[in-house]
Every structure is written in C-alpha cells, then in structure tokens.
C-alpha positions as CSV (number, residue, x, y, z in Angstrom):
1,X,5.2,-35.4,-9.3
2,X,8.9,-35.0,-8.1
3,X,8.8,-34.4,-4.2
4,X,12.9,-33.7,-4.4
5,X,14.1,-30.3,-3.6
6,X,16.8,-29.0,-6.2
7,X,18.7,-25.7,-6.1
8,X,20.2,-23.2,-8.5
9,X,22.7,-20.4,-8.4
10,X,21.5,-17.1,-8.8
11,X,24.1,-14.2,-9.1
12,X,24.8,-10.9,-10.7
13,X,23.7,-7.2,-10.9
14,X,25.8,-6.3,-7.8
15,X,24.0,-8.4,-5.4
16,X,25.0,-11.4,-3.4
17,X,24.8,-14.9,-5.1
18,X,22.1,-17.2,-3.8
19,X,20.6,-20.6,-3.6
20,X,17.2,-20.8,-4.8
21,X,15.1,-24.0,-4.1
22,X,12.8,-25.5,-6.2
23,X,10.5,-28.7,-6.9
24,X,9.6,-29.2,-10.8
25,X,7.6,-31.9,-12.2
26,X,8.2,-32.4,-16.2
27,X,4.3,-33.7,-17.0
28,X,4.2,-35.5,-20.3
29,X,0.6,-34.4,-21.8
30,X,1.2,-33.1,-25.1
31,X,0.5,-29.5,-26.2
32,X,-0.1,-29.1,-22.6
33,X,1.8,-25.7,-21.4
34,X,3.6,-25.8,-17.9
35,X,2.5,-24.0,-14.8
36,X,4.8,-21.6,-12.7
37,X,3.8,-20.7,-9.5
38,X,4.9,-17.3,-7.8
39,X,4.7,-16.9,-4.1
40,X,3.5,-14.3,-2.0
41,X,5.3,-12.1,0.5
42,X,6.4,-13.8,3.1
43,X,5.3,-17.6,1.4
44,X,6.8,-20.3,-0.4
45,X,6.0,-23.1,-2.1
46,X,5.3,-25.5,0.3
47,X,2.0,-23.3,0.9
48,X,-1.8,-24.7,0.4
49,X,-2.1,-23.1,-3.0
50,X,1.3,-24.4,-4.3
51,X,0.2,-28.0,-3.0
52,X,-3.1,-27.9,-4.8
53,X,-1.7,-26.7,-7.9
54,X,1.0,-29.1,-8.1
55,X,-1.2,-32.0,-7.8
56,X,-3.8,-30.3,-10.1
57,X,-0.6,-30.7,-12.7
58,X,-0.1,-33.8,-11.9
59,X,-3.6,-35.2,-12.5
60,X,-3.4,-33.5,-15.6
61,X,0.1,-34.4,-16.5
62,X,1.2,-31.0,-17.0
63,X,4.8,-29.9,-15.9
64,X,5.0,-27.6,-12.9
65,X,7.4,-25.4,-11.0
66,X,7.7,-23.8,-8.2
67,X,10.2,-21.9,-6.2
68,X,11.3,-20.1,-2.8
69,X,12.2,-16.8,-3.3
70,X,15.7,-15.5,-1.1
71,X,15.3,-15.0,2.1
72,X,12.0,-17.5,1.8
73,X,11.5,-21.1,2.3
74,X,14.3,-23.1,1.8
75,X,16.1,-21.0,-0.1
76,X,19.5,-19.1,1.3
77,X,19.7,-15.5,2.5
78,X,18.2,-13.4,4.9
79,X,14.6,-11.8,4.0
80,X,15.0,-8.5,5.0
81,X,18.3,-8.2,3.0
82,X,16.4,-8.9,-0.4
83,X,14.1,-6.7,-2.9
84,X,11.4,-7.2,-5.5
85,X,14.2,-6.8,-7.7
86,X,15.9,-9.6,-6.2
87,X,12.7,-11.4,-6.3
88,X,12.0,-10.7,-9.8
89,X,15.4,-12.0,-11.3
90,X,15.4,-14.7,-9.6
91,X,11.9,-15.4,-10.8
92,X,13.6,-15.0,-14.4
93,X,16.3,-17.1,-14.0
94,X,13.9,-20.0,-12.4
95,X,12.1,-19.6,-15.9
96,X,14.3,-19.7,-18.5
97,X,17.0,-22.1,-16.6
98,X,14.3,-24.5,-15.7
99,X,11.3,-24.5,-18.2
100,X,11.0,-25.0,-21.9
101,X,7.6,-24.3,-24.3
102,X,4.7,-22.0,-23.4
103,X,4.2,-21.6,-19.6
104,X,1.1,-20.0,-17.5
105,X,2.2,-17.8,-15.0
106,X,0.3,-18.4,-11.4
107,X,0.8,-15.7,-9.1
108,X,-0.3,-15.3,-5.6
109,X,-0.4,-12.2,-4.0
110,X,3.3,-10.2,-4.2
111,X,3.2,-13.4,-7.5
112,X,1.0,-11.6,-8.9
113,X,3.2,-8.4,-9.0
114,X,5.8,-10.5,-9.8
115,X,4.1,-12.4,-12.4
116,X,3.3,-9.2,-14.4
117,X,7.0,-8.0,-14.0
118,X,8.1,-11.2,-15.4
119,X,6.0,-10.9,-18.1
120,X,6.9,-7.7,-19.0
121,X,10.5,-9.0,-18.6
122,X,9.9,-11.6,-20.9
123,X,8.9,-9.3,-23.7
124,X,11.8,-7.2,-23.3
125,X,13.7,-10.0,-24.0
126,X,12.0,-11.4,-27.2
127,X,10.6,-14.3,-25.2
128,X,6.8,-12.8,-24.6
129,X,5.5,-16.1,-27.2
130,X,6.2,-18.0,-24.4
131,X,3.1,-17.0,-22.0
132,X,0.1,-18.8,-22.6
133,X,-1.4,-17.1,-19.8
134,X,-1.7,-15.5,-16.4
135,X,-4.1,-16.5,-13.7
136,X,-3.8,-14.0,-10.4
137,X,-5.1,-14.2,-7.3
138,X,-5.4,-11.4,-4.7
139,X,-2.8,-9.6,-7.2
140,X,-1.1,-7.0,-4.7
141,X,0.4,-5.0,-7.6
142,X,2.8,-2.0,-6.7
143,X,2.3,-3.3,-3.0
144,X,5.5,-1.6,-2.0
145,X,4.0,1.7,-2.9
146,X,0.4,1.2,-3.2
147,X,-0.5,-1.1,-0.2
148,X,2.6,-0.3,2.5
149,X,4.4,3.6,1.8
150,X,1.3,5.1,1.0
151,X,-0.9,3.6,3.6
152,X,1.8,4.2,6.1
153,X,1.2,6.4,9.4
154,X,3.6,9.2,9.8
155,X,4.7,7.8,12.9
156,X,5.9,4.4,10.8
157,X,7.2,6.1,8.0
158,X,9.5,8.3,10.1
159,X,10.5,5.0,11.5
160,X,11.6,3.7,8.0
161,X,13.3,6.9,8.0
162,X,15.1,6.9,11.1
163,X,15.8,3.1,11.5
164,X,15.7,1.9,7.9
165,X,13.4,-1.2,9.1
166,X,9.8,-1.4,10.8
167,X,8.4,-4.6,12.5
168,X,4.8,-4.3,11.4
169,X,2.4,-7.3,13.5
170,X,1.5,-10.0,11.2
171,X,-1.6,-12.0,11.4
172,X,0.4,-15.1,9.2
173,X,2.9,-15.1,11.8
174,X,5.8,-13.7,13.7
175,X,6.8,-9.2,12.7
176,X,8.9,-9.6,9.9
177,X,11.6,-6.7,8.9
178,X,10.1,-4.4,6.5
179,X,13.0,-2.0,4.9
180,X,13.2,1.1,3.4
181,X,15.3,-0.3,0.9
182,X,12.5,-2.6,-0.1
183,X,10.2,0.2,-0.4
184,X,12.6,2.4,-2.6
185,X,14.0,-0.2,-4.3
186,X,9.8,-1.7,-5.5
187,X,9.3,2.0,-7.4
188,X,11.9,0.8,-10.0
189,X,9.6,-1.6,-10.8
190,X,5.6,0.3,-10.2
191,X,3.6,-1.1,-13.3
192,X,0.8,2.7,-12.4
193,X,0.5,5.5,-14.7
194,X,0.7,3.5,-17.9
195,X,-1.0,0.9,-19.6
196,X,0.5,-2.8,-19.5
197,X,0.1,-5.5,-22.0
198,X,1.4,-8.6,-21.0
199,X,0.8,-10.4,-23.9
200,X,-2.1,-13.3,-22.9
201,X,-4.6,-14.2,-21.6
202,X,-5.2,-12.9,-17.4
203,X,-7.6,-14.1,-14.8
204,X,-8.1,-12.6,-11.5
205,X,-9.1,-14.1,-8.5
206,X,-10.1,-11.9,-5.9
207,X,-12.0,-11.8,-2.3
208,X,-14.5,-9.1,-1.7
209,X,-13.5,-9.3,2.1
210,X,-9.9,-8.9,1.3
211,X,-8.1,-7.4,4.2
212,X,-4.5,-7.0,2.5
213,X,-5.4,-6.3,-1.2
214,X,-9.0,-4.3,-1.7
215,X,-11.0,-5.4,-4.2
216,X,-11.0,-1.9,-5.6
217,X,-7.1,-2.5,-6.5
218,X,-7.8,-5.5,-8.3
219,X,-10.6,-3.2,-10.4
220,X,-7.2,-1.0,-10.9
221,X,-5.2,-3.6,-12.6
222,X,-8.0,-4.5,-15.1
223,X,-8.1,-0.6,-16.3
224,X,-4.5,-1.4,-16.5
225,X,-3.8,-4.0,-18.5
226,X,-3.9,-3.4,-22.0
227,X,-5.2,-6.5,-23.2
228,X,-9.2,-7.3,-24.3
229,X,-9.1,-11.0,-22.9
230,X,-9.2,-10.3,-19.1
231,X,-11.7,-12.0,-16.7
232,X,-12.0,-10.7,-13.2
233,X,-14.0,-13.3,-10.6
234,X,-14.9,-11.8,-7.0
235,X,-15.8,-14.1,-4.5
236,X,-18.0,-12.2,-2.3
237,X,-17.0,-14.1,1.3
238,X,-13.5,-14.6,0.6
239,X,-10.5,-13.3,2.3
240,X,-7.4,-13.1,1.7
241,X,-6.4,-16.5,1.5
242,X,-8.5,-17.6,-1.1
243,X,-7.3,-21.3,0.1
244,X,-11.0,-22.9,0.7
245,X,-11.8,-25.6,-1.1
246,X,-14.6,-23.7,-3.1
247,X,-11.9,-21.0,-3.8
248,X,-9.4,-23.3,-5.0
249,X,-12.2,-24.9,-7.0
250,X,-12.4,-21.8,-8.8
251,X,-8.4,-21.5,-8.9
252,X,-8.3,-25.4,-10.9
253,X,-11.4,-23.9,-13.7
254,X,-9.2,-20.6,-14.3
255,X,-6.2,-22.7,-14.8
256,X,-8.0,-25.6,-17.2
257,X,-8.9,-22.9,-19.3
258,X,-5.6,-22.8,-20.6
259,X,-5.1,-26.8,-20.6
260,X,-5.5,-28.8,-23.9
261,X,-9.1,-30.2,-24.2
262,X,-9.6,-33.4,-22.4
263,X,-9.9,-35.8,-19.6
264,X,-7.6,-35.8,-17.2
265,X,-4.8,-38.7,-16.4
C-alpha cells in the first residue's frame, strides 16, 4: 500500500488552479476492479473510513485511491473559496488521470453526492462501462439544498444574504465558513425531481440515529435511482459516523460484493 502523498494540477472552467493530494495503491489481483474513495464535507482521506478501506484493498490486492478535495486535507486552497462544482471536477480529473479498468465508487457522506455526480459525469462522457459499482454511506445527496438552505432559520439565511458566509457550530470540530456561493452554486448540480441511473450496482449504508443525513433521505435516493439492483442496509444504533468496527464490518461485505471470488492475499 503506498503511504507517499503525490499531487496533481487541477485547472480550468474559470476557477483557480489547484493542487490536489492523493495516495494510490496499484493492487495486482486480477479482474479485481479498483476502489475510489470520496470524502465527506469537511474530511479527507486520512479519515477512519479511508484507512480501513485502504488496508481492506490491500489485503485483497485491489488498487485504491483516494484524495483531498481543495480547501481539504493536504490539498491547496482555501475551503470556503471552493464549490461542489469544484469538488466534482476535481473528483473527475482524480479518475480518469489516475485510474485505469472498472472502478467502484465509495462515497461518504457529501461522497456520496459526489459519487452520483461523478457517475452521472461519467456517462456523459461515454465512460459509464467503467463503474462496477457504488457503495454509499450516509449519502447526503443535494445537501446544499436539501440538508442546509432548506433547513435554514430565517435568521441564518438572511445571514447568507447579508454577509455571504455563516459560521454554523460543528460537533467534528472548529465553525467552518459556509457560503452562499456554495449553496447557489450545489443547485447546478441537485440530482431531485428526476430519476437517476447511474449505471451499476448501489449499496447504502445508513444509521437510523443519523443526526446530519435522516434516514428518510436515504429512502429518497432509492425511489431515485433508476436502477433494479439497489440494496439499502440501516443500522438501527448507528450515527453518523458509521466508523465502529461492526459498521465498517458491514462497509468491507458491501465492498467484497463487487471483488472477484476468492481468498484474500
């Protein structure tokens, strides 16, 4: 498993270049597809769930990457300067500059957002063969809209208004900057009010005691997704997190499913 940090250039569409970090791991089992992990907001890959699934690739000799998002990590820029747009091509440009065959898409969170918007990128582009699956846990889908702007008191929105930034208490850390341009800018990218096929196979992993993302939205995206081979799991004491080790035991068994038949190394 490569422990070295590496870094790409990410530039265009009228936005400031960038440095993206990222650790990949090539595995060498054959037919095996790779695994991409997708942060959540605020998270990078250094996280519990990242750890645990790079190791999980590397018992099984699968290749792995993962990556900080701008404004994340180790990664250059300033959070609250950046956009799920931002997010999203640079999400792109990690998988076609940095990964070759089929690939299984592991999302976290905002990743899971951002793993569907990949996906959905991908076929635009011809290149939709290439999933072999999705596996997405806590999937906080049109967060910018569903879980922040419309969930919003008055008195915060009128801040975003007046201000252009709120400073909203975190229980994961310090207030971060959250923008108004973030919350424009995520409705160019809202995956409600039409059926989505992304192609493969999805698992969702989701907590019934889910502070951030309600179970009930994860019940949303499955009426969404217009595909027959979707499995939603709900763990009925889990959080947010989903990092215990009987939750990432569940994580590893939706992610073999999509691993060649076998033992591992």
């Amino acid at each position: 498993m490569s422990t070295a940090t590496q870094f790409i250039d990410v530039t265009g569409e009228g936005r400031p270049p960038r440095r993206i970090a990222y650790l990949h791991s090539p595995g060498h089992r054959a037919g095996a597809p790779g695994l991409v992990w997708l942060s959540g907001f605020k998270s990078d890959m250094a996280g519990t769930k990242a750890g645990v699934l790079a190791e999980w690739a590397a018992e099984w000799g699968a290749p792995c990457l993962r990556f900080d998002y701008s404004g994340h990590g180790q990664s250059s820029g300033n959070f609250k300067d950046f956009t799920i747009g931002d997010w999203l091509a640079e999400s792109l440009a990690c998988f076609e500059r940095l990964t070759d065959g089929r690939q299984v898409l592991v999302g976290s969170s905002m990743g899971g957002w951002i793993a569907l918007l990949l996906a959905r990128a991908l076929i635009g582009r011809g290149q939709g063969g290439r999933l072999a699956g999705m596996v997405l846990i806590a999937p906080a889908w049109d967060m910018t809209e569903e879980l922040m702007w419309k969930q919003f008191t008055p008195e915060i929105r009128e801040t975003l208004e007046r201000d252009g930034v709120y400073y909203p208490p975190s229980e994961y850390g310090e207030p971060y900057a959250l923008t108004k341009a973030l919350i424009e800018e995520g409705r160019n990218h809202l995956l409600g009010g039409s059926g989505f096929d992304p192609g493969c196979p999805v698992r969702i992993l989701q907590g019934l005691r889910d502070p951030d993302v309600p179970w009930e939205h994860a019940m949303k995206l499955v009426d969404l997704l217009d595909v027959e081979d979707v499995r939603l799991t709900l763990v009925k004491d889990a959080e947010h997190r989903l990092s215990r080790e009987g939750d990432l035991a569940v994580l590893r068994g939706a992610i073999q499913e999509f691993m060649p038949q076998g033992q591992k190394d």
